[in-house]
VOGU-276487 format. One record per residue (C-alpha): residue number from 1; residue in one letter; y, z, x. Coordinates in Angstrom, 1 decimal. Example, Ala and Ser with C-alpha at 12.3 -4.5 7.8 and 13.67 -1.06 7.14 Angstrom:
! residues 2
1  a  -4.5  7.8  12.3
2  s  -1.1  7.1  13.7
***
This chain:
! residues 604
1  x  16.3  -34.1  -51.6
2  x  14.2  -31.2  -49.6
3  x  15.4  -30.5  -45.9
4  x  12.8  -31.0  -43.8
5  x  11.6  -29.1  -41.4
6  x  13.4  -28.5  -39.0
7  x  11.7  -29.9  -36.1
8  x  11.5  -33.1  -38.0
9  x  14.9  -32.7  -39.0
10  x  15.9  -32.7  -35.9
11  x  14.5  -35.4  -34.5
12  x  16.1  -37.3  -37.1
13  x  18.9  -36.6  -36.5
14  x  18.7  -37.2  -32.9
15  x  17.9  -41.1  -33.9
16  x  21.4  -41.2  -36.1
17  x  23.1  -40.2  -33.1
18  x  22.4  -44.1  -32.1
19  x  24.3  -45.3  -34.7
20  x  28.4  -45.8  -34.3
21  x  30.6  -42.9  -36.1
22  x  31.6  -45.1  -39.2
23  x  27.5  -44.8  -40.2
24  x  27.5  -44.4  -44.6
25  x  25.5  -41.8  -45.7
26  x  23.4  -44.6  -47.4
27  x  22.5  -44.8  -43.8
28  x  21.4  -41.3  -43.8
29  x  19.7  -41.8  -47.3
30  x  17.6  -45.1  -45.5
31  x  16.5  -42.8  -42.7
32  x  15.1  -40.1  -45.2
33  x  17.7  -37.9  -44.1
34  x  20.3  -35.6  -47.0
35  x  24.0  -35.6  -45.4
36  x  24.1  -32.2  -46.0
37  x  21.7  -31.6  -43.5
38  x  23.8  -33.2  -40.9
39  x  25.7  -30.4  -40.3
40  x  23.1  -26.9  -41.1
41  x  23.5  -23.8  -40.1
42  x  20.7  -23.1  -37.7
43  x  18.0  -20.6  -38.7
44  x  15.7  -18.2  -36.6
45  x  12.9  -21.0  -36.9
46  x  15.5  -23.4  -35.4
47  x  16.4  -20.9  -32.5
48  x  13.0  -19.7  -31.9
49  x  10.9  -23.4  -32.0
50  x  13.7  -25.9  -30.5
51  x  17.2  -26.5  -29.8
52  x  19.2  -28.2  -32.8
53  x  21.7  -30.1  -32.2
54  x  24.2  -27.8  -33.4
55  x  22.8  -24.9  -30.5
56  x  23.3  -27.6  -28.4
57  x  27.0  -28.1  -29.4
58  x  28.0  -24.7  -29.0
59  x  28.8  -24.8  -25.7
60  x  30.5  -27.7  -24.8
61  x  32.4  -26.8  -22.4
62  x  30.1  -25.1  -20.1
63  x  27.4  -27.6  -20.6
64  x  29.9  -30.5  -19.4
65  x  30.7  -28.5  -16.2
66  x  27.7  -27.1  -14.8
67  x  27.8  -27.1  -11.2
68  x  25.3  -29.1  -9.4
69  x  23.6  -28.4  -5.9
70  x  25.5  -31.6  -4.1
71  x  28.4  -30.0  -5.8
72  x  28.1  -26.8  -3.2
73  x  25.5  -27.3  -1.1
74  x  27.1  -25.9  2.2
75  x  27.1  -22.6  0.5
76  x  23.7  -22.7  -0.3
77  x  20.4  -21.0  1.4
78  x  20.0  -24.8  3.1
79  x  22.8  -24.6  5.2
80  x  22.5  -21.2  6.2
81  x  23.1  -21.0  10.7
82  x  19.0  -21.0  11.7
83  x  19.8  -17.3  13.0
84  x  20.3  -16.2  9.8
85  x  17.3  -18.2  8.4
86  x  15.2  -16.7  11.0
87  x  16.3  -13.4  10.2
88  x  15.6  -13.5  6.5
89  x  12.2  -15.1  7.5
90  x  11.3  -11.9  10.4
91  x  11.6  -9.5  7.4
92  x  9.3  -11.5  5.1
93  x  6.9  -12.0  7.8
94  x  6.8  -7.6  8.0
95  x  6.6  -8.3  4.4
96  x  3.9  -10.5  4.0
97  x  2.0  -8.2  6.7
98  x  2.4  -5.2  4.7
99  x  1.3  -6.6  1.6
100  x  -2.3  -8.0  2.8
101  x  -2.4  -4.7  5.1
102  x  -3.0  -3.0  2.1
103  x  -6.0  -4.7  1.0
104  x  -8.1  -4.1  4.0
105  x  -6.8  -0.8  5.0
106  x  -8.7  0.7  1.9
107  x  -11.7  -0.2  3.4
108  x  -11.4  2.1  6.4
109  x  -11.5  4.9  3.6
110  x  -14.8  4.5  2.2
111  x  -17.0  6.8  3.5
112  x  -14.4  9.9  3.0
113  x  -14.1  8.7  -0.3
114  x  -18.0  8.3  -0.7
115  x  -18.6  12.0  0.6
116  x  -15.3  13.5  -1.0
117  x  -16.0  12.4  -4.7
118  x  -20.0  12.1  -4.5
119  x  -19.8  8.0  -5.4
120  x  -22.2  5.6  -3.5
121  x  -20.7  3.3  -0.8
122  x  -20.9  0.4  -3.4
123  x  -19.0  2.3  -5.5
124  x  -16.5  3.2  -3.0
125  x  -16.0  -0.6  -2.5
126  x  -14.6  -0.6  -6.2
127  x  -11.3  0.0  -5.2
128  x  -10.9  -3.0  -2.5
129  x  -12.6  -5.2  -5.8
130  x  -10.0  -4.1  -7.9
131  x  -7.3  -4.0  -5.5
132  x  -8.0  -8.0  -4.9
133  x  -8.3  -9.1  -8.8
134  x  -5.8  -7.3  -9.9
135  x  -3.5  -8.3  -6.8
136  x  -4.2  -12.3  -7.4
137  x  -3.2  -11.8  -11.3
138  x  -0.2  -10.1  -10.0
139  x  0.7  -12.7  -7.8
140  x  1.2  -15.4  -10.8
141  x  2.5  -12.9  -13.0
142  x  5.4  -12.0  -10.6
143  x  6.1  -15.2  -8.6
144  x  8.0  -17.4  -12.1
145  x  10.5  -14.4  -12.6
146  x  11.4  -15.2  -8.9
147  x  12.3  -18.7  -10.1
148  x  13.9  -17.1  -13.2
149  x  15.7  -14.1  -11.9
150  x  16.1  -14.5  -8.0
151  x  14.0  -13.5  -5.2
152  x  15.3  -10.2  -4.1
153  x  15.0  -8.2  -7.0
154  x  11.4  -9.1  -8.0
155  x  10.3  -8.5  -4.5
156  x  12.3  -5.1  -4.5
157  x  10.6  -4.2  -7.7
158  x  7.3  -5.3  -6.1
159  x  7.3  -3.5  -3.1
160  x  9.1  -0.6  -5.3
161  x  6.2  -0.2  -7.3
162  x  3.4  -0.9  -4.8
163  x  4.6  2.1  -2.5
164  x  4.8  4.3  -6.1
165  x  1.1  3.4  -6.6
166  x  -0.1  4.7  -3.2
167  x  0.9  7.8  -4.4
168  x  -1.7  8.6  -6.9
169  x  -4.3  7.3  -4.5
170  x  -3.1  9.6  -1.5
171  x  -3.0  12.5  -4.2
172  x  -6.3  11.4  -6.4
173  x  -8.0  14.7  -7.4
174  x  -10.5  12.1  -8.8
175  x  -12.1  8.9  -8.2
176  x  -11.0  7.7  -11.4
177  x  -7.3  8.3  -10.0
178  x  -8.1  6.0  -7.2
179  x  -9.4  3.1  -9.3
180  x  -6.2  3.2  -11.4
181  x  -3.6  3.7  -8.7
182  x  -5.6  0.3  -6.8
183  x  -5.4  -1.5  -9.9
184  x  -1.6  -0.7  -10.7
185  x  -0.8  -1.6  -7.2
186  x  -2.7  -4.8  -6.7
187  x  -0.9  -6.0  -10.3
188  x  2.2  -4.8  -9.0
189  x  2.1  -7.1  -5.6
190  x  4.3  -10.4  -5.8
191  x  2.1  -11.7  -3.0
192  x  2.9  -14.7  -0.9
193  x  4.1  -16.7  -3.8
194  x  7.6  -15.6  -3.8
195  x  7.8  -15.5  0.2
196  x  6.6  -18.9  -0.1
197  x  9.0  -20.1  -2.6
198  x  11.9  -18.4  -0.4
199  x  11.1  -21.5  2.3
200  x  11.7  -23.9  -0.5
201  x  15.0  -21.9  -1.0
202  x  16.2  -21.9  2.9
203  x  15.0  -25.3  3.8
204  x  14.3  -29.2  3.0
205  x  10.8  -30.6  2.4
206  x  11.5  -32.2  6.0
207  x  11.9  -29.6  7.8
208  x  9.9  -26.2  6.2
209  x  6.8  -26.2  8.1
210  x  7.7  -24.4  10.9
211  x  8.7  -21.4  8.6
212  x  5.5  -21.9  6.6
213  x  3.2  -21.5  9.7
214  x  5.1  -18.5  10.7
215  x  4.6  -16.6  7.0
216  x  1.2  -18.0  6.8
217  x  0.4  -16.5  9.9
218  x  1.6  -12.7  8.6
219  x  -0.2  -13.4  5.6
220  x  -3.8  -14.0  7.3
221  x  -2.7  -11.5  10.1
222  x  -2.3  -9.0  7.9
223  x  -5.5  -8.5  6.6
224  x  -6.6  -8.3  9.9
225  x  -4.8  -5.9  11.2
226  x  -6.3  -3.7  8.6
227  x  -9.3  -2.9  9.8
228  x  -8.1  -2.9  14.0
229  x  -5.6  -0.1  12.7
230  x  -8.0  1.6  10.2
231  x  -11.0  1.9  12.9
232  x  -9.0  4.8  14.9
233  x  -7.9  5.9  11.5
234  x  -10.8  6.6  10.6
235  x  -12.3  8.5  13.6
236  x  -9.2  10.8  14.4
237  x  -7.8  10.8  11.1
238  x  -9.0  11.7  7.2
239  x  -9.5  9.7  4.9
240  x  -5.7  9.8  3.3
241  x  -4.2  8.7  5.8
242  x  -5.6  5.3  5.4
243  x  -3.4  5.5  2.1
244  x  -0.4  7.4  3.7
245  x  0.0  4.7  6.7
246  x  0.0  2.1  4.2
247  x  2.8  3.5  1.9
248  x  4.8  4.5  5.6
249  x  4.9  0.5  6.8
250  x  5.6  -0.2  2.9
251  x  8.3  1.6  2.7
252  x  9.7  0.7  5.8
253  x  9.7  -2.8  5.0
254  x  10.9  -2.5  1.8
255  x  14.4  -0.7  3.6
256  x  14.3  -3.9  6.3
257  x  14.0  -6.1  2.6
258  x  17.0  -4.4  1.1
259  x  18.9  -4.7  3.8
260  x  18.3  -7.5  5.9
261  x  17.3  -10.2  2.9
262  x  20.3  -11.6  0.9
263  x  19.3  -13.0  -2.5
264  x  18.0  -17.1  -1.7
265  x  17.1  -18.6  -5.0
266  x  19.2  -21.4  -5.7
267  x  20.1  -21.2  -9.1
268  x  20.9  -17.6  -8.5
269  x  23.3  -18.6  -5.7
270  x  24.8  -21.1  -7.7
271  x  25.7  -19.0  -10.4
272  x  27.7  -16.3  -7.9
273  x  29.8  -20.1  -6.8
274  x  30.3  -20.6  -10.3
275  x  31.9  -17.5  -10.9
276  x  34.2  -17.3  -7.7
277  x  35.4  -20.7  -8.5
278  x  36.4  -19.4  -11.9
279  x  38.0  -17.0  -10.5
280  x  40.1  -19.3  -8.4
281  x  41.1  -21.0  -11.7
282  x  38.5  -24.0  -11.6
283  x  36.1  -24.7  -14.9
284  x  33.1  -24.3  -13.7
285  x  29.5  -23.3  -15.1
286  x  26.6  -21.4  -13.0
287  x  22.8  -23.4  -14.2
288  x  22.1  -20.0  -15.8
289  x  25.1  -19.0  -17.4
290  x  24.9  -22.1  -20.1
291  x  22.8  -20.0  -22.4
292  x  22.9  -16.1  -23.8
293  x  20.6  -13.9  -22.8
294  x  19.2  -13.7  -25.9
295  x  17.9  -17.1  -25.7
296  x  17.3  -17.3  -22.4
297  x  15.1  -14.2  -22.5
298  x  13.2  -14.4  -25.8
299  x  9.9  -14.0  -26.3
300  x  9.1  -17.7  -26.1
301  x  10.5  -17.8  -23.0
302  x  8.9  -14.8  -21.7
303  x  5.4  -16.4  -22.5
304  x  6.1  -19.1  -21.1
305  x  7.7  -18.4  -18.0
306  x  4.5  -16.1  -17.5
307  x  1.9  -18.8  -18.1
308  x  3.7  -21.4  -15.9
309  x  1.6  -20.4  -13.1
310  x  -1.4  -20.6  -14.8
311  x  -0.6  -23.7  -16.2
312  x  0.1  -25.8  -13.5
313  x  -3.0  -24.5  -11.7
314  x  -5.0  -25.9  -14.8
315  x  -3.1  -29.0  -15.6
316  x  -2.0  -30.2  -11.9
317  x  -4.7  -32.0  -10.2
318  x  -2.9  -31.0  -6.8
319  x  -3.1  -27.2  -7.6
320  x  -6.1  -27.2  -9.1
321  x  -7.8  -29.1  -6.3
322  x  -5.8  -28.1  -3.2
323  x  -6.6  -24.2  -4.4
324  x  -10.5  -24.1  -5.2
325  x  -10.4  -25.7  -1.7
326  x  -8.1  -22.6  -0.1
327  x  -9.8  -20.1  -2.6
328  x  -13.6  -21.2  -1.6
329  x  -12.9  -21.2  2.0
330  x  -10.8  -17.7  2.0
331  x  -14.0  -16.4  -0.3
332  x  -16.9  -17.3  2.5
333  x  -14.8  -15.9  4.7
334  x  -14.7  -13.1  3.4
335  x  -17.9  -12.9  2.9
336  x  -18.4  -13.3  6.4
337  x  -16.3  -10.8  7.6
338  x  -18.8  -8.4  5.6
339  x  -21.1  -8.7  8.0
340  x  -19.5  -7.4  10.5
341  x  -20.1  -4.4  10.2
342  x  -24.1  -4.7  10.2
343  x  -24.1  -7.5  12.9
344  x  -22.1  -5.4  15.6
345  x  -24.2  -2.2  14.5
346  x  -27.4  -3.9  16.4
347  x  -25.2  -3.6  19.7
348  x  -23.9  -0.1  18.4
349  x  -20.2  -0.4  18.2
350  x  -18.8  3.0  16.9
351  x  -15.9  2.8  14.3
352  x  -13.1  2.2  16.5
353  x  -15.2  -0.3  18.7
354  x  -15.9  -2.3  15.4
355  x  -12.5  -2.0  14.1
356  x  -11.9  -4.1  17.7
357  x  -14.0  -7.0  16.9
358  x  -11.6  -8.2  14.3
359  x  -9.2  -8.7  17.1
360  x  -10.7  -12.4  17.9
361  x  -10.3  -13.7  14.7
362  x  -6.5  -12.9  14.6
363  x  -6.4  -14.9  18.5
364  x  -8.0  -17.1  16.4
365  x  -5.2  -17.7  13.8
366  x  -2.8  -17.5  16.9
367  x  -4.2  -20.1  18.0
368  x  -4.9  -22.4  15.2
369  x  -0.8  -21.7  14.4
370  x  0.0  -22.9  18.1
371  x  -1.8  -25.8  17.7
372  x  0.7  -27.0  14.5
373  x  3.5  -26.9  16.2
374  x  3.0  -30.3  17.7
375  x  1.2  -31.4  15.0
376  x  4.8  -30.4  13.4
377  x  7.0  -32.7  15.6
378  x  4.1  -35.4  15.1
379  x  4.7  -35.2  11.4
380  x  8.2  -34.9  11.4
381  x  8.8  -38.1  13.6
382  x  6.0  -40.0  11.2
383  x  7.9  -39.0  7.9
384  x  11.4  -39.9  9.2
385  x  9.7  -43.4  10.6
386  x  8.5  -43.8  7.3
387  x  10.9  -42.5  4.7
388  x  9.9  -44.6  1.6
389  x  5.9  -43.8  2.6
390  x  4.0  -41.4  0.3
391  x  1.1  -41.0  2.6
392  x  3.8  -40.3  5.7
393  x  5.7  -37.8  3.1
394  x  3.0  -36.1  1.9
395  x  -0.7  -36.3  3.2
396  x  0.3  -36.5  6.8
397  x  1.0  -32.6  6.3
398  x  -2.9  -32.4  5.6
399  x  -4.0  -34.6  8.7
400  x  -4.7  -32.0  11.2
401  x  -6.8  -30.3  8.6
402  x  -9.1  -33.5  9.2
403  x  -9.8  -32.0  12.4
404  x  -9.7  -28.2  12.2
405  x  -11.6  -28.2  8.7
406  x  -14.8  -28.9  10.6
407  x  -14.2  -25.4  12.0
408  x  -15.1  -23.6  9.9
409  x  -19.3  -24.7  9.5
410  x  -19.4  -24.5  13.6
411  x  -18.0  -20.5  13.4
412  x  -20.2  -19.8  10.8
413  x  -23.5  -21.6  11.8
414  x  -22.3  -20.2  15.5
415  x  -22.0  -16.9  14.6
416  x  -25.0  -16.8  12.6
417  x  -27.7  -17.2  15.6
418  x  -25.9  -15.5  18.2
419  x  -25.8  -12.3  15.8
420  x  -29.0  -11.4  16.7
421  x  -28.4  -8.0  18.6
422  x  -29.6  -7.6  22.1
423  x  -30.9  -9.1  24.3
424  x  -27.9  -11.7  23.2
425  x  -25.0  -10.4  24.6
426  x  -22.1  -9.8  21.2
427  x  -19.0  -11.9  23.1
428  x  -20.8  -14.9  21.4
429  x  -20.7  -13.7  18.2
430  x  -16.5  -13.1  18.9
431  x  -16.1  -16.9  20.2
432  x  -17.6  -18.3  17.0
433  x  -15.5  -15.4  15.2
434  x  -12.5  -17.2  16.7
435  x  -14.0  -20.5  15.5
436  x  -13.4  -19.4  12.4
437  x  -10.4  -18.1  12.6
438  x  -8.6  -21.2  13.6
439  x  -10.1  -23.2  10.2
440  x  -9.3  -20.2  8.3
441  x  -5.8  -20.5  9.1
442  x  -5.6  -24.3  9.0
443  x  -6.8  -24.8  5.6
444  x  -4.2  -22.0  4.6
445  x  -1.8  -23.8  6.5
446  x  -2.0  -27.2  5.2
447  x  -2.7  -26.6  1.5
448  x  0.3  -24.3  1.1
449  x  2.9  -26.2  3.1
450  x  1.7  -29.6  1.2
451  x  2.2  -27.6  -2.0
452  x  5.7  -26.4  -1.1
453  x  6.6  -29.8  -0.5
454  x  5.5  -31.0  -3.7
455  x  6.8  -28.6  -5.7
456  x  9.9  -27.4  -4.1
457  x  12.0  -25.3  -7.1
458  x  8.7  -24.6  -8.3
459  x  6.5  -23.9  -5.3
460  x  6.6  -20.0  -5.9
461  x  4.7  -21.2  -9.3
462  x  2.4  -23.8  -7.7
463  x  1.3  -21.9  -4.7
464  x  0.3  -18.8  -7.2
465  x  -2.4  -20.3  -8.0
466  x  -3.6  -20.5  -4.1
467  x  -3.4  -16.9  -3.6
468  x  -5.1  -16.2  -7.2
469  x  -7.8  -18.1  -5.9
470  x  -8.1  -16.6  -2.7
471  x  -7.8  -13.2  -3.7
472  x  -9.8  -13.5  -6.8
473  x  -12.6  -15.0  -5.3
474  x  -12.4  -12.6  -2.4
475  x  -12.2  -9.2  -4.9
476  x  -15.4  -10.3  -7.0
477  x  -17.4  -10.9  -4.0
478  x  -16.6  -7.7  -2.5
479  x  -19.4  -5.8  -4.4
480  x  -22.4  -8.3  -3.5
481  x  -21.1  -9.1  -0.1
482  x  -22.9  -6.7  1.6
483  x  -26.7  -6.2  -0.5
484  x  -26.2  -10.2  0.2
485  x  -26.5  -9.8  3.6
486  x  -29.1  -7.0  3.6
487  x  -31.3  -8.7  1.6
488  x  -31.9  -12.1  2.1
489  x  -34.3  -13.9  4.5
490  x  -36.7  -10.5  5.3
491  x  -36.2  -9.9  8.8
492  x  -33.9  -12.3  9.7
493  x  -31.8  -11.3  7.1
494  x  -28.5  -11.4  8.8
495  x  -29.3  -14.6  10.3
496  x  -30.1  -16.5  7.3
497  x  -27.2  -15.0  4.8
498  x  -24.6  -16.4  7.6
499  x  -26.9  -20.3  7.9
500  x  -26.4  -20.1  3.6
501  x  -22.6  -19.7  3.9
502  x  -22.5  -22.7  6.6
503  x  -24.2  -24.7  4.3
504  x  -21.6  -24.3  1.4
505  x  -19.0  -24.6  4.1
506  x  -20.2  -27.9  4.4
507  x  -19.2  -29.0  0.8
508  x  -15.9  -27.8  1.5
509  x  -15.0  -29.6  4.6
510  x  -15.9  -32.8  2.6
511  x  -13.4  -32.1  0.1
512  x  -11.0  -32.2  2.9
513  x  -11.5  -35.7  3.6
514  x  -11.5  -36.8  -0.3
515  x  -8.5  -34.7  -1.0
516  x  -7.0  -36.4  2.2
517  x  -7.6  -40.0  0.9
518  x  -7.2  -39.4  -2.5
519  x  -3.6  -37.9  -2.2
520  x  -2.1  -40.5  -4.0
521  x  -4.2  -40.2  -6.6
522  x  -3.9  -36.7  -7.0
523  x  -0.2  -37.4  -7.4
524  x  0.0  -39.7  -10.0
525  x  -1.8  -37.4  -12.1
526  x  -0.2  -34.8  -11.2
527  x  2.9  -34.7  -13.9
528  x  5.4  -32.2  -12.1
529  x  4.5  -33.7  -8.8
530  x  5.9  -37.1  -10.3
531  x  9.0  -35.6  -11.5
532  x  10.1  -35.4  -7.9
533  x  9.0  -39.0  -6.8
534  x  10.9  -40.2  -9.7
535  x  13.8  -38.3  -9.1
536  x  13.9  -39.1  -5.3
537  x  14.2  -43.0  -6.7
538  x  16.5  -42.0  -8.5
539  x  18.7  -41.2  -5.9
540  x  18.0  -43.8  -4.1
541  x  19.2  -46.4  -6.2
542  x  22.4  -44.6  -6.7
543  x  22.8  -44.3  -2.9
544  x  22.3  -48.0  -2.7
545  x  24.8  -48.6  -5.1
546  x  26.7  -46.8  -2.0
547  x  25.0  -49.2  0.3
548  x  23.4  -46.8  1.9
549  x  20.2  -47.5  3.4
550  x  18.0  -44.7  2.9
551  x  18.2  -41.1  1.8
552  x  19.6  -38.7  4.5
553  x  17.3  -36.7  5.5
554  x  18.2  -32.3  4.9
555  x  21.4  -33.7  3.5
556  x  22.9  -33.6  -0.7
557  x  21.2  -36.8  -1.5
558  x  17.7  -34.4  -1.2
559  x  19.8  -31.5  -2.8
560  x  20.1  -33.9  -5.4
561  x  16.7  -35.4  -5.8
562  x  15.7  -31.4  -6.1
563  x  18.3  -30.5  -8.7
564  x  16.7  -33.9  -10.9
565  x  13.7  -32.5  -10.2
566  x  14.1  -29.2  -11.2
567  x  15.6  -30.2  -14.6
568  x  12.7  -32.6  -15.5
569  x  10.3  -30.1  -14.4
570  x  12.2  -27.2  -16.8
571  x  12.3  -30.0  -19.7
572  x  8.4  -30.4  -19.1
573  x  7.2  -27.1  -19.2
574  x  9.8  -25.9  -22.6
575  x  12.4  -24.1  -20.9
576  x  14.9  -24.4  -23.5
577  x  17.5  -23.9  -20.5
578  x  15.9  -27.3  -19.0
579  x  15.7  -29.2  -22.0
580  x  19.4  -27.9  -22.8
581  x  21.2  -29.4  -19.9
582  x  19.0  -32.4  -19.4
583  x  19.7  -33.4  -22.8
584  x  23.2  -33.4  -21.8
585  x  23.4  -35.4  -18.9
586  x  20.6  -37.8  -20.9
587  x  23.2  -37.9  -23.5
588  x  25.8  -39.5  -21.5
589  x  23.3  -41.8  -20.5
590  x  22.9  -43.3  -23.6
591  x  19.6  -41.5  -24.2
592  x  20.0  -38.4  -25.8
593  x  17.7  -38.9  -28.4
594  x  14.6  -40.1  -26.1
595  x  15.2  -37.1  -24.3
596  x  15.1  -34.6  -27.1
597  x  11.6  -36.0  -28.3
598  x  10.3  -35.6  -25.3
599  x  11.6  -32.1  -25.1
600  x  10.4  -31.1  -28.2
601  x  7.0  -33.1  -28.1
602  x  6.8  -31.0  -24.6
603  x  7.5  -27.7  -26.1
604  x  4.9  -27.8  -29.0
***
């Protein structure tokens, strides 16, 4: 009889496993299946498409004793002392700062660049456009290896290469030099993906927020800070030095990185407990250390640890929709911002004077990150009322949004007709800048710490596609930004570009309020999102066994829930790793076979 192929084959023989040991191979022969192939030697085809069971016996050992988080959670990034958290968190916040400090900095060298190589202004600007694509495709390109290979050494890399990429930009003997040294450093930039996903590494879903407002707040800072620092740059200064200051604060906080920042991914951490318990004579496995590197790194793998972010912003409703709603704000925004410097030009503001005027929108963010901190407590107190209440767990992280989201059309519509030049005096223009400001950083806010919860293991992944749409949006719009404001509406040209960006704003505060009431939704079809209200029941019907009443909240039974969670979510998106020790544990469940068609129905 021909062997079939082998992911038939295996499936196959996945349903024999149900049968008792004394099966006949008439049994075999009913089911389709030749003895010999009980037994086969696996091939390259079997090792590149999906486990057999024979890969999966090689290891038996190891795959029976792999260390669990509940198993060493003390020694994990949770329960750090809150001075050490704190610490790790000061350095990403210089981190975060430096990395969105470098794509508004640039702008500040435009007309040295203009008059040095002989390109128009618009032309100039191709270097922030670049900068931004390229930086938001870097951002999901670099944030799954975080989750693969640990935080620190893909944010070293990152800032590694960023700083190496200022170089040819400082030195450009060409414009051409420029564009290509912009490009290789906005793909080189991690972004605030991995920061992001080292919250999810130092604290529980209950208690993260705080250190999500406070990176948040570096992120939108940052590119603020920009221009305030690149106005006296650029009247006391050439143009270079725009690049040189940016690759000085780089490089400084890539030192503080090194060696303030332990490594905080979980897995990672786990494997280093693994290994000093061997050492102390106990038979223990690390999550990572059940597979070769061979496997765990081939090319399969590769691809699809690369297109996870992608995925997931495609696939997962909450993703998809929480990010268009980040990415379209950040983008009018931006937009907005463009005007600056023709709107404060009526009143004429020189080039430090204008740098200045950014200044309100960053007390703006201040403020708008204030405000959450009792909208912070509020939540906490409501989720830990309300333990078994999706709504309390989940949207209530979006409810001051309801509030703030409307924000954003007042600043614009605001701004808009007090921009008029003299006689109207410019402080106006600065409160509704404010305005702005405070939705800006709301919407941020929300939509990234609602993602983080959601996705925990996986949030470095699920909030890339937030920053690719923020920074994508914001890099193709920097070419028509400003002949948008220059040439619409005839004289009241400035005036009527700002009233068209209120106007859109509008659509997007509406989405607030459905994604707000149709959380729940979102969630169910959201697949990964599930895995982690399944695996939370999960855990709470085996604490109930314990007659406990409810999950402890920050404690292992979470630890659990998230190391559930993280193996469903592997299984789902054909890690073989995932589907390799899930198996396993299904195995022992009774329901080894179920899980390997899943598995492999996953991975095709």
């Amino acid at each position: 009889m021909a062997v079939p192929p082998p992911s038939e084959g295996v499936m196959e023989i996945e349903d024999s496993h149900h049968h008792e040991s004394e099966a006949s191979s008439s049994t075999h022969a009913e089911q389709g299946i030749d003895p010999a192939f009980e037994k086969p030697e696996p091939t390259a085809a079997d090792i590149e498409n999906v486990e057999t069971v024979e890969a999966v016996e090689e290891k038996p050992s190891r795959a029976d004793k792999v260390i669990k988080e509940a198993d060493c959670y003390d020694e994990l990034g949770y329960s750090w002392p809150s001075w050490k958290k704190w610490t790790v968190i000061s350095v990403i916040f210089l981190v975060q700062t430096s990395m969105n400090f470098n794509t508004s900095l640039y702008s500040n060298a435009l007309t040295g660049i203009s008059e040095e190589y002989g390109v128009s202004m618009q032309g100039a600007r191709c270097g922030a456009m670049i900068f931004l694509v390229t930086y938001a495709f870097g951002c999901e390109l670099w944030a799954p290896w975080s989750e693969e290979l640990g935080r620190k050494p893909i944010l070293q890399a990152s800032l590694f290469l960023v700083n190496a990429f200022q170089l040819p930009v400082a030195l450009a003997p060409n414009f051409a030099s420029i564009m290509v040294g912009r490009a290789l450093g906005g793909l080189s930039s991690a972004g605030g993906s991995v920061t992001l996903g080292m919250i999810a590494d130092l604290w529980e879903a209950d208690d993260q927020q705080y250190a999500v407002a406070c990176v948040v707040f570096s992120s939108v800072a940052g590119s603020v800070i920009g221009p305030v620092v690149g106005g006296f740059v650029e009247e006391y200064l050439p143009w270079r030095w725009c690049i040189w200051i940016q690759l000085i604060f780089g490089g400084a906080v890539q030192l503080a990185h090194l060696v303030f920042v332990p490594e905080t991914r979980t897995t990672i951490l786990m494997d280093r407990i693994a290994k000093r318990r061997r050492k102390n004579g106990e038979d223990i496995w690390g999550p990572n250390e059940v597979l070769e590197f061979r496997e765990r790194f081939a090319v399969r793998e590769i691809l699809a640890t690369w297109i996870r972010p992608f995925k997931m912003f495609l696939t997962e409703p909450i993703v998809l929709s929480l990010s268009l709603l980040s990415g379209f704000s950040d983008a009018l925004i931006f937009m907005f911002i463009q005007s600056f410097g023709l709107v404060y030009k009526q009143w004429g503001f020189g080039t430090v004077a204008l740098g200045l005027s950014f200044l309100p929108i960053l007390v703006g963010y201040f403020i708008a990150w204030i405000s959450f901190i009792p909208v912070i407590k509020r939540n906490i107190k409501e989720r830990r009322a309300k333990p078994h209440d999706e709504r309390a767990q989940y949207e209530s992280r979006l409810w001051w949004l309801l509030y703030t989201a409307p924000c954003l059309p007042i600043g614009l519509i605001g701004f808009a007709w007090t921009g008029q030049g003299p006689p109207v005096h410019w402080i106006g223009t600065m409160v509704f800048s404010a305005i702005v400001g405070i939705a800006n950083y709301s919407i941020y806010m929300a939509t990234i710490d609602y993602m983080v919860c959601a996705y925990g293991p996986y949030s470095a992944s699920a909030t890339g596609g937030n920053g690719w749409s923020r920074d994508f949006l914001a890099g193709v719009l920097t070419i028509p930004a400003t002949p948008f404001f220059e040439n619409i509406g005839g004289e009241r040209h400035l005036e009527y570009a700002s009233t068209i960006l209120f106007c859109i704003s509008f659509v997007l505060v509406i989405a607030v309020y459905v994604i707000y009431w149709c959380g729940p939704y979102l969630r169910q079809r959201s697949t990964f999102a599930q895995q982690l209200s399944v695996a939370r029941h999960d855990v709470e019907v085996d604490l109930n066994v314990r007659q406990l009443s409810r999950i402890p909240t920050g404690s292992r039974a979470n630890s659990l829930a998230r190391s559930r969670q993280d193996l469903r979510i592997r299984q789902a998106l054909g890690s073989r790793q995932g589907s390799y020790v899930a198996s396993r544990g299904a195995s022992r469940a009774g329901s080894r076979a179920q899980s390997r068609r899943n598995s492999i129905s996953l991975a095709e």
